[in-house]
N, C-alpha and C positions, 0 to 999 in steps of 0.2 A: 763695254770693254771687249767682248766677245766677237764686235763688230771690227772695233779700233784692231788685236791681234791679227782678226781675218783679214782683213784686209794688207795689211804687213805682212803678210805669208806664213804667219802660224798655221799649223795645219795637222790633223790627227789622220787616223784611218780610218778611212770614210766608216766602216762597219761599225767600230769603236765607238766613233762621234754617233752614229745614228741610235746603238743600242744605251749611252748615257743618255741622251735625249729622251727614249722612250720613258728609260729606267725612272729617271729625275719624276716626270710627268705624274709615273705611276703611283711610285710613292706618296707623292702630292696628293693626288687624286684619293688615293685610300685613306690619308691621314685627315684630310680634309670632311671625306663623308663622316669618318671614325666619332670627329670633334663632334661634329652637329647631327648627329644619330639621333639619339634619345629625345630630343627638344624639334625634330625634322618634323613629323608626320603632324604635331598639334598645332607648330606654326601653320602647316601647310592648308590645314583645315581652315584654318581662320584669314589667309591672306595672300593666300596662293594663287588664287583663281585673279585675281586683279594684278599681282604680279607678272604672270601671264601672258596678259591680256596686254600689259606695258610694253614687256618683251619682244612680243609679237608686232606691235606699232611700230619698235625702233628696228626690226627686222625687214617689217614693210615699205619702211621709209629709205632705210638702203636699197633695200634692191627697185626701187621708183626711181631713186638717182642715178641709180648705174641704167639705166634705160631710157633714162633721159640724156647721160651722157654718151650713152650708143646712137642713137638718134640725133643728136648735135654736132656729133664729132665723127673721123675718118675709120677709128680706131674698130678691129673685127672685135667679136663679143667674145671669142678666144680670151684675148687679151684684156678686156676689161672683167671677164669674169677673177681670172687670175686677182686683177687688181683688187677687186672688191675682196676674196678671200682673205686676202694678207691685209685690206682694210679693215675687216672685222675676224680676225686673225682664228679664220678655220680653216686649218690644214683640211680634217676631213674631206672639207666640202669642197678642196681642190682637186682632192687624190680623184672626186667620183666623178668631178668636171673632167679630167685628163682622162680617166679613162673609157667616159661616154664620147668626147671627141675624139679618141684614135676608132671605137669601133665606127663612129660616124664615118668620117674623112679621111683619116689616118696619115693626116697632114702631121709628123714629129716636128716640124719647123713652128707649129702653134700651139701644140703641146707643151714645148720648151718654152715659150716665149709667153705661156700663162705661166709655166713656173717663174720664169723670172719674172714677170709682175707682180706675183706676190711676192717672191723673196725682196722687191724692191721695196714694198708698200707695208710690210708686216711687220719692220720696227716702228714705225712711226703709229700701226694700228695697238702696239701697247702702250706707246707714249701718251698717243692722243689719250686715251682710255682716262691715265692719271690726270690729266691735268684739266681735262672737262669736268673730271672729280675735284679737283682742286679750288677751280672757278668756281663749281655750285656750291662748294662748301662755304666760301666764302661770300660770295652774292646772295643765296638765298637761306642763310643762316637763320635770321628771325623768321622764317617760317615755318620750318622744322619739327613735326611733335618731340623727336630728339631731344632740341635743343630750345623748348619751350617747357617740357617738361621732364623731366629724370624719368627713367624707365624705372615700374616698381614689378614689374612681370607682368601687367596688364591687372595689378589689383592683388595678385596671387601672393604676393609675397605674405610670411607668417609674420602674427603680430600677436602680443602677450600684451593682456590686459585684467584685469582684476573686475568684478561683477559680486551684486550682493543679491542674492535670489529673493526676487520679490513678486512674482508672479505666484497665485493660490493652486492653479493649475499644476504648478513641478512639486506643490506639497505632499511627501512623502512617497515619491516616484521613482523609480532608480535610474542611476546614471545611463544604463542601455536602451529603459523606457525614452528617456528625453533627447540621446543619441538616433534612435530611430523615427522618434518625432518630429524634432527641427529639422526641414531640409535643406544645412548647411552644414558645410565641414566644419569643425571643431576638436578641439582636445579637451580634457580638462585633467590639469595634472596635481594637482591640489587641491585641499577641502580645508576652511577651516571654520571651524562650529566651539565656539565659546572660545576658552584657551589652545585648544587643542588644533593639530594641522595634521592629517594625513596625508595619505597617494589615494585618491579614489576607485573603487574597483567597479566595474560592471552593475554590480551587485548593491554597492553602495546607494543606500538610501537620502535624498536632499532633502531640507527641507525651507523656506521661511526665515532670513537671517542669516543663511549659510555663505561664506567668505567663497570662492574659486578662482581660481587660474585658468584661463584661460587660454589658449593658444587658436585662434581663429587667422583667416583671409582678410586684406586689408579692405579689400570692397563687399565684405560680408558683413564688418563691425556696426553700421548703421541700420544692419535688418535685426540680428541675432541679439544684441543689447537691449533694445526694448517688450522683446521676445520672452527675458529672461527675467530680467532688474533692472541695474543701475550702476553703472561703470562708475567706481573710484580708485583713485591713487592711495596704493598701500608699497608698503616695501614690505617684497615676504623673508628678506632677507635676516629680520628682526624676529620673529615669529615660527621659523621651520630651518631651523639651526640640525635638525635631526637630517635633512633631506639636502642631498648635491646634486647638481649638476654635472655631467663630465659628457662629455664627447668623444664616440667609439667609431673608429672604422670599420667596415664590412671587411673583408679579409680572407673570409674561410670560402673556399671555392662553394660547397654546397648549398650556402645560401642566397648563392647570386639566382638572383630571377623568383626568389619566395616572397610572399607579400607579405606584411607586416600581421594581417588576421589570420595567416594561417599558421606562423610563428610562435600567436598566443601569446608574446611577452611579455604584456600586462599581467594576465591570470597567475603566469606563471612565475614569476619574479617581483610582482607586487609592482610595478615604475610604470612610468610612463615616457612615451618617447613622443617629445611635443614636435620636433620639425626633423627635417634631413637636409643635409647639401651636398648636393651633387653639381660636380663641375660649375662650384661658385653659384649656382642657383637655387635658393632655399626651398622647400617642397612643403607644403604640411604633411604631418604623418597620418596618412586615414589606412584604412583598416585593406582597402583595395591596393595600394602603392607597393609595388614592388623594390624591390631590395639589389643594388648590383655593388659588383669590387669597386673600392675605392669611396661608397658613400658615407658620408659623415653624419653618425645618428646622435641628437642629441636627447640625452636620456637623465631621468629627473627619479631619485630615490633613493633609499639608503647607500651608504658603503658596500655592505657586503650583498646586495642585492644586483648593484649594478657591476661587482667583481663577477656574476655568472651572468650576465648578460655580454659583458667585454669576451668569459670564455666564449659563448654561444657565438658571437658577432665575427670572433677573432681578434682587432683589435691591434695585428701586427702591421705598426704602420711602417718600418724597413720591409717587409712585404711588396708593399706599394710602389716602392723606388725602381722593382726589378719588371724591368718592359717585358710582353708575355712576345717574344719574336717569335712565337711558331702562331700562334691567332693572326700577327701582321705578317708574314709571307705567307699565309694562306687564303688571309685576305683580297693580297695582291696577285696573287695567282689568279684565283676567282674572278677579281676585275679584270686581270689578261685577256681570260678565257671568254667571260660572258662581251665583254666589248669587240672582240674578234667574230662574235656568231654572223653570220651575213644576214639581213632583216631582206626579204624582197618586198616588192611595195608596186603598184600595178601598174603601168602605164611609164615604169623607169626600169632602164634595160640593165642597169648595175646595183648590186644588193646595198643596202645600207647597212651601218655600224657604228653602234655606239664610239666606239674608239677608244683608247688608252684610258681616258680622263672619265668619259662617260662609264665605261662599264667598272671603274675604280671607283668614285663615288659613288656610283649605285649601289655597290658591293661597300662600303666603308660603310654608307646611311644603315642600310639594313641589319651589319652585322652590331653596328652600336643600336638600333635599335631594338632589334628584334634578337639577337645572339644566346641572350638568358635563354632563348625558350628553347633551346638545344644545347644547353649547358654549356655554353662557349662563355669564356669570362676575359672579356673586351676588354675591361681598362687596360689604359694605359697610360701615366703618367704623363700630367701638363708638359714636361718639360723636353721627355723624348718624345709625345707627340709637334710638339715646337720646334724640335731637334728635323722630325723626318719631312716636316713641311719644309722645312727652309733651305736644306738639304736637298729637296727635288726640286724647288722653285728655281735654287741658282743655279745647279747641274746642268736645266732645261733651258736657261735663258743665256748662260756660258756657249753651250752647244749650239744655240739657235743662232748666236752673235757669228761664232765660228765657220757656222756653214754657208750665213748668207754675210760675211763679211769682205770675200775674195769678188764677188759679184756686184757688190752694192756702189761705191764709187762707180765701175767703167758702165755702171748700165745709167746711172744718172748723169754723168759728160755723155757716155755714148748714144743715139738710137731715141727713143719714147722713154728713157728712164725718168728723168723731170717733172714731165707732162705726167707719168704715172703717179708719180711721187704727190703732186698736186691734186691729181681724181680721187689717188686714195684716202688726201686728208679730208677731202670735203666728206666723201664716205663713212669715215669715221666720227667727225666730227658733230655735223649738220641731226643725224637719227639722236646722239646721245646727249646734245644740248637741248633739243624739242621735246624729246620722252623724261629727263629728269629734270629740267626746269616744270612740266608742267606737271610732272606728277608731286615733285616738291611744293609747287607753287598753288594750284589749284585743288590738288587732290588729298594735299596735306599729309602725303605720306612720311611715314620715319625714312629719315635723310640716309641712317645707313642702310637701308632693308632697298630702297631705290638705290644706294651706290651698289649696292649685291646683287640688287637684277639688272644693272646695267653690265656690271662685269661679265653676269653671267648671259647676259644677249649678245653681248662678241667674244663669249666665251675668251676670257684674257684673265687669267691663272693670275699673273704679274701683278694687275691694275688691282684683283680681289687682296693680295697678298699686301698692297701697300694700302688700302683701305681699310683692313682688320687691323694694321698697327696703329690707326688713329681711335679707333676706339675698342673698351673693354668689354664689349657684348659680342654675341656670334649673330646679330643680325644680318651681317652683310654674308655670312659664309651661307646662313639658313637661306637669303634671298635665293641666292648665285646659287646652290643646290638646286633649290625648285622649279628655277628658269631653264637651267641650264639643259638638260636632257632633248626637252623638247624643242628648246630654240636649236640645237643645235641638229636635230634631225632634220628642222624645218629649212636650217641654211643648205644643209645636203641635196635635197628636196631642187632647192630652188637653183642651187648650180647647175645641177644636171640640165634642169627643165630651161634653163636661160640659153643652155647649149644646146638641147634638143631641138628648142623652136628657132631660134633665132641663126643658124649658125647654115651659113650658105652650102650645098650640096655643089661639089665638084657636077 
């Protein structure tokens, strides 16, 4: 629609339009890192490096095309670079190309005329984006771990089960002796021994016949069961009528970033706190797990035991509704600043920069990861984080429609517009049907974590944004994160360098 106005002579001031554009972007970009903070740095440890390495393929395979289409065709690499840019739609990496050819040549007639190759080729490099997603989705669906099998967290998620201790080994041992001995996560949030059901404490002695509750990992239940006794179905619902359940949010700023063992809320209030969830992801509760606003502790023990655990936790869940806007425009500021630093880099005459998007996301992953440990209390509510992404996705794609929409018809009847239009789709196309068919297909990756780092290899904000709506996991946001920084250095990278080598000397 942004295109359709522009082109009809809607028209802002130029300033206006460029600083909502940025603005849109920025937002995006911080609310984006904010979401997949906490859960960034574990995925990345386990699936980053081949991510990567995917990204890096479909980066390689574009710029092999555009070299190949420099080499077959009339067209200077001015103008194909342009194209390629707005094929895998990096502004950056135009800004560095334009400004390495003026200091080259200082030809402003091919300067221009790589900008307008990508303002020609850069709607179609978000379109393509979606619908190469579209097609894989549905062509190589049966292959999917996705969509072969339900994500359980990789095994993590908590599971309550009942055990009768039958091992001679835990006879007469206390619950921290056999907490430090098994080395697996557990809870145990109940005892019961004849009639009788307690909360078990540290201290508490097991013996031989002894009932438990259990809260363990779902891919730990096949080691830890044989370990112990002997898993049976009880309902302790019949049996510890004295003990509830309730569910307490975190709330009180001073607890954000406290682990659960240094809280002491067992010793101290007698319960037990068998899982957490956070941002819809269940946690087991170990003694090392830290604590932030907004987490959901599920806590098992008396009435009036768990009324001073609610004081301790907070517990005010209208708290929660009120978004913290001085942490998120400080945020955004942060990602301003640090995406503006100039990076030099040896052998390329113009500095590189993260940009808008990069140094917002970089700045959003860290503060939701890492924010507790300087007493910063990050959450912020599902709903205005939803609110600020969507809010800078349309801003950015309103604005972009706007500015290349006055251009985009007369350059396609007029000049190379066509012929551009055509290089760019192969560009877009050809790298992201070969890297996510085969990483889908042979490599058996999860189908959204491949649509994440495809997004994030032509860095396309848009493509990621209508990918997250198809499914209810942050896998595509965590992919597009982890890709994103470094592909998008490397497209910087290789504009330059395509114009350095390649670009005829007056």
């Amino acid at each position: 629609m942004g295109i359709l106005a522009g082109h009809l002579g809607v028209s802002l001031n130029y300033d206006v339009l460029d600083f909502m554009l940025s603005f849109g972007l920025a937002i995006y970009g911080y609310s984006l890192g904010l979401q997949v903070g906490p859960s960034f740095f574990p995925s990345l440890r386990s699936g980053g490096l081949s991510l990567n390495v995917m990204s890096i393929c479909a980066l390689l395979i574009s710029t092999l095309i555009t070299l190949i289409i420099f080499f077959i065709s009339d067209l200077p690499i001015s103008e194909l670079v342009g194209v390629m840019s707005g094929a895998v739609t990096c502004t950056p990496g135009l800004g560095a190309a334009q400004q390495t050819l003026s200091q080259i040549s200082g030809n402003e007639k091919a300067v221009a005329d790589m900008a307008l190759g990508c303002a020609v080729t850069y709607p179609f490099g978000i379109i393509g984006v979606i619908l190469v997603i579209l097609v894989l989705k549905n062509i190589l669906k049966k292959y999917s771990q996705t969509e072969n099998s339900k994500k359980d967290n990789s095994g993590e998620t908590p599971v309550l089960l009942t055990i009768r201790i039958t091992n001679p080994n835990f006879e007469g041992k206390t619950l921290s002796h056999i907490v430090n001995s098994v080395n697996y996560n557990f809870n145990i949030s109940r005892l019961r021994r004849g009639g009788e059901v307690v909360s078990p404490k540290p201290t508490t002695e097991l013996h031989i016949g002894d009932y438990i509750l259990m809260t363990t990992t779902q891919k730990s239940i096949d080691k830890i069961v044989p370990l112990i006794g002997e898993r049976l179905d009880m309902k302790w619902s019949s049996v510890d009528a004295d003990f509830i359940t309730r569910d307490i949010y975190v709330t009180q700023t001073h607890i954000n970033g406290k682990t659960l063992g240094s809280l002491q809320i067992r010793n101290k209030f007698n319960v037990n706190i068998t899982r957490i969830n956070r941002s819809g992801m269940n946690l087991l509760a170990t003694k090392n797990l830290y604590l932030l606003m907004g987490d959901k502790v599920t806590v098992v023990g008396s009435g009036s035991a768990i009324e001073k655990v609610e004081n301790l936790l907070g517990n005010k869940v209208k708290k929660l509704d009120e978004p913290n806007l001085f942490v998120t425009f400080l945020g955004v500021s942060l990602g301003l600043l640090i995406g503006s630093i100039p990076l030099m880099v040896p052998g390329i005459s113009v500095p590189i920069r993260l940009g808008l998007t990069g140094g917002t996301v970089l700045v959003g992953i860290c503060m939701g990861a890492f924010g507790y440990k300087i007493k910063l209390a990050t959450y912020t509510p599902q709903s205005a984080n939803q609110m600020l992404k969507d809010l800078g996705i349309i801003l950015y794609l309103a604005c972009l429609g706007l500015q290349s929409g006055g251009q985009f018809v007369p350059a396609i009847i007029n000049g190379n517009g066509l012929i551009w239009l055509l290089y760019g789709a192969v560009i877009t196309l050809i790298p992201m049907i070969i890297v996510g068919f085969f990483s889908i297909r042979y490599k058996k990756g999860d189908m959204y974590s491949v649509f994440g780092m495809l997004c994030g290899s032509m860095g396309s904000p848009p493509a990621l944004a209508y990918t997250q709506d198809s499914t209810d996991g942050d896998e595509p946001v965590i992919a597009y994160a982890a890709v994103y920084p470094l592909t998008m250095f490397l497209r910087i990278i290789v504009a330059q360098l395509l114009i350095t080598v390649f670009t005829v000397l007056p």
